[in-house]
C-alpha positions in Angstrom: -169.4 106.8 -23.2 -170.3 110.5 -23.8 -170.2 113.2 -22.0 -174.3 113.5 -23.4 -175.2 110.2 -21.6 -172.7 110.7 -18.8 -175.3 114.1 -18.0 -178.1 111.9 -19.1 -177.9 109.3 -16.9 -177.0 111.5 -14.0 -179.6 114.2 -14.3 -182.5 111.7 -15.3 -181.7 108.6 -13.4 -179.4 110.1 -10.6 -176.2 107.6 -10.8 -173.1 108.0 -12.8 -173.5 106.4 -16.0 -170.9 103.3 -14.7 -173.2 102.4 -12.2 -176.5 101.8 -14.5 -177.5 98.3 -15.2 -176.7 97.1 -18.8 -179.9 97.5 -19.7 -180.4 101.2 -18.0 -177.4 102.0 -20.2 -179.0 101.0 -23.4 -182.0 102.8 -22.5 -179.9 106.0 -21.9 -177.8 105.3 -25.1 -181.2 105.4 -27.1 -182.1 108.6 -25.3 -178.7 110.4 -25.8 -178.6 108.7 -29.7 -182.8 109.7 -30.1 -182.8 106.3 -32.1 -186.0 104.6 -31.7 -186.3 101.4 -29.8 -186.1 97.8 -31.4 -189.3 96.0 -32.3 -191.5 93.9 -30.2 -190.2 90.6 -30.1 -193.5 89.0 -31.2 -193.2 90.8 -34.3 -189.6 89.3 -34.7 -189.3 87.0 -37.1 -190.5 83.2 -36.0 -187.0 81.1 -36.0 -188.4 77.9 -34.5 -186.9 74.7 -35.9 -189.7 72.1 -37.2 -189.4 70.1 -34.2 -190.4 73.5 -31.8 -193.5 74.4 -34.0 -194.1 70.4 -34.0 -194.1 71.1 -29.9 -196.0 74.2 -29.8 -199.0 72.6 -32.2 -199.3 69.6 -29.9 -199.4 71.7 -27.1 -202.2 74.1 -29.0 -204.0 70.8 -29.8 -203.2 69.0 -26.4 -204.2 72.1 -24.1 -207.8 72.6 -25.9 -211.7 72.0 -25.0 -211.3 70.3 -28.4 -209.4 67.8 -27.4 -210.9 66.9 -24.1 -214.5 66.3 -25.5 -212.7 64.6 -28.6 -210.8 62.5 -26.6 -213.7 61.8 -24.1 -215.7 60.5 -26.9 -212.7 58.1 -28.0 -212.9 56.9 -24.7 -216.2 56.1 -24.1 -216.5 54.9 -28.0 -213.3 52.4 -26.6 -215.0 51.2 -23.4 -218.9 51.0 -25.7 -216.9 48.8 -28.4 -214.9 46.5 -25.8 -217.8 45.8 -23.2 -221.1 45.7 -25.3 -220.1 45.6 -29.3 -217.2 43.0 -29.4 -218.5 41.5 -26.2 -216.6 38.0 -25.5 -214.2 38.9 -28.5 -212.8 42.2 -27.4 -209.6 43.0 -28.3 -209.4 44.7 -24.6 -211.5 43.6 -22.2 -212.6 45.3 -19.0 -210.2 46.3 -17.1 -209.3 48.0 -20.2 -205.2 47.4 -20.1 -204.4 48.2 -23.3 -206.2 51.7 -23.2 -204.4 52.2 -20.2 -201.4 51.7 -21.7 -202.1 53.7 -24.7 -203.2 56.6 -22.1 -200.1 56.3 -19.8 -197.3 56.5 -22.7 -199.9 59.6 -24.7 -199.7 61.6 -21.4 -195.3 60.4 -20.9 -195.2 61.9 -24.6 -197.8 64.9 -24.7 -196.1 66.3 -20.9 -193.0 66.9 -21.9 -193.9 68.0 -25.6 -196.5 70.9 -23.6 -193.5 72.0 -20.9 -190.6 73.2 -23.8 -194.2 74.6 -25.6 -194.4 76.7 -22.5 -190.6 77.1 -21.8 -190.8 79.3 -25.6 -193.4 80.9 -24.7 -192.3 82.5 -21.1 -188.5 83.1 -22.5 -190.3 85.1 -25.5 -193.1 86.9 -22.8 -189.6 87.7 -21.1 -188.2 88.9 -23.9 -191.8 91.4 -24.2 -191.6 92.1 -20.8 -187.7 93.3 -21.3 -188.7 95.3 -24.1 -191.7 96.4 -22.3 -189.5 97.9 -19.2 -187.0 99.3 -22.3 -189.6 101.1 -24.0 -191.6 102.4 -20.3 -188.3 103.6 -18.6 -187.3 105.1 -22.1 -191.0 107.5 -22.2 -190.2 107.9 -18.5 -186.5 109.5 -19.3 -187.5 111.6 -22.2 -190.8 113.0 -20.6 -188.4 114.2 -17.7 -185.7 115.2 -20.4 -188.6 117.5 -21.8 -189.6 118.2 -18.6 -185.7 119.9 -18.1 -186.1 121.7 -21.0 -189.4 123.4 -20.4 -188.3 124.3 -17.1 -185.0 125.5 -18.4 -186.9 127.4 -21.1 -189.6 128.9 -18.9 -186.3 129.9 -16.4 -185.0 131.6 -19.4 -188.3 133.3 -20.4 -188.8 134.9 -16.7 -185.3 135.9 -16.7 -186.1 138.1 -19.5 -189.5 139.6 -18.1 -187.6 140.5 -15.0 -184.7 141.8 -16.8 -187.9 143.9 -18.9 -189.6 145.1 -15.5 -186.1 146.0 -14.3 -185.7 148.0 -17.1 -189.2 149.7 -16.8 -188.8 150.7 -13.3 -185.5 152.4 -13.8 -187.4 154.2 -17.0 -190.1 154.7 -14.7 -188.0 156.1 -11.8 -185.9 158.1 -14.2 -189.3 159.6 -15.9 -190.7 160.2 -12.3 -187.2 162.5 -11.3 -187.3 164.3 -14.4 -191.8 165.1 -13.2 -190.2 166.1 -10.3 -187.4 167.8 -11.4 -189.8 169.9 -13.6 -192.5 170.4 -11.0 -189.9 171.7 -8.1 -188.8 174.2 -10.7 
């Protein structure tokens, strides 16, 4: 720890730089450093194993109109073949058991699969938001960092006008004596 981020932290964010949260103290060791900030995640490299993107394309596929109308027409196509095509030689006859079955272990599968899809994908929108908050609270500090120095610079500036005026007036006084001076003669 500096003594930069130690004034950092207390003149932007009002706390001793020990009591900032881990990730307050990053944001003021980027300020104090002026390094930029990381990357978005989602531009991060993808590093899903086979099986993950396996997960995420079912759940793509699984979670679209696509599939709803494509499997609706499989279903009545199913029900079509076993009750009027086949007829008396349907492989599964009404009460459709088999097409039950098939539809009670695709939803055991497809459930689970869709649930570690969306488990990714709120760790990674966490990871965003994270870097989101990083990136917000980091404009946030260096606007009031700039803030400090234009007000530390426009302190100086006025300083020096009213140094100038003092100076005037005493050449002014001094210049009214001497008109005096010279008119009581």
């Amino acid at each position: 720890m500096s003594l930069a981020e130690t004034q950092l932290s207390e003149s932007l964010l009002g706390k001793p730089y020990d009591q900032l949260s881990p990730l307050q103290k990053s944001v003021i060791d980027l300020v104090a450093a002026e390094t930029p900030t990381k990357g978005h995640p989602s531009l991060a490299p993808d590093e899903r194993t086979f099986l993950e993107r396996l997960a995420d394309q079912v759940a793509a596929v699984g979670g679209s109109w696509g599939f709803i109308f494509g499997f609706f027409v499989v279903l009545v196509g199913w029900v079509l073949l076993n009750s009027t095509i086949i007829g008396k030689n349907a492989f599964d006859p009404y009460p459709y058991i088999f097409l039950n079955l098939l539809l009670s272990m695709l939803a055991a599968i497809q459930a689970p699969v869709i649930m570690m899809s969306q488990n990714r994908a709120a760790a990674k929108d966490r990871l965003a938001a994270e870097h989101d908050y990083v990136v917000n609270l980091r404009s946030e500090l260096e606007v009031m960092h700039l803030h400090d120095k234009l007000d530390s610079m426009r302190e100086r500036e006025l300083e020096g006008l009213i140094k100038g005026q003092t100076e005037t007036l005493e050449l002014l006084k001094q210049q009214v004596a001497a008109l005096s001076k010279q008119i009581n003669e």
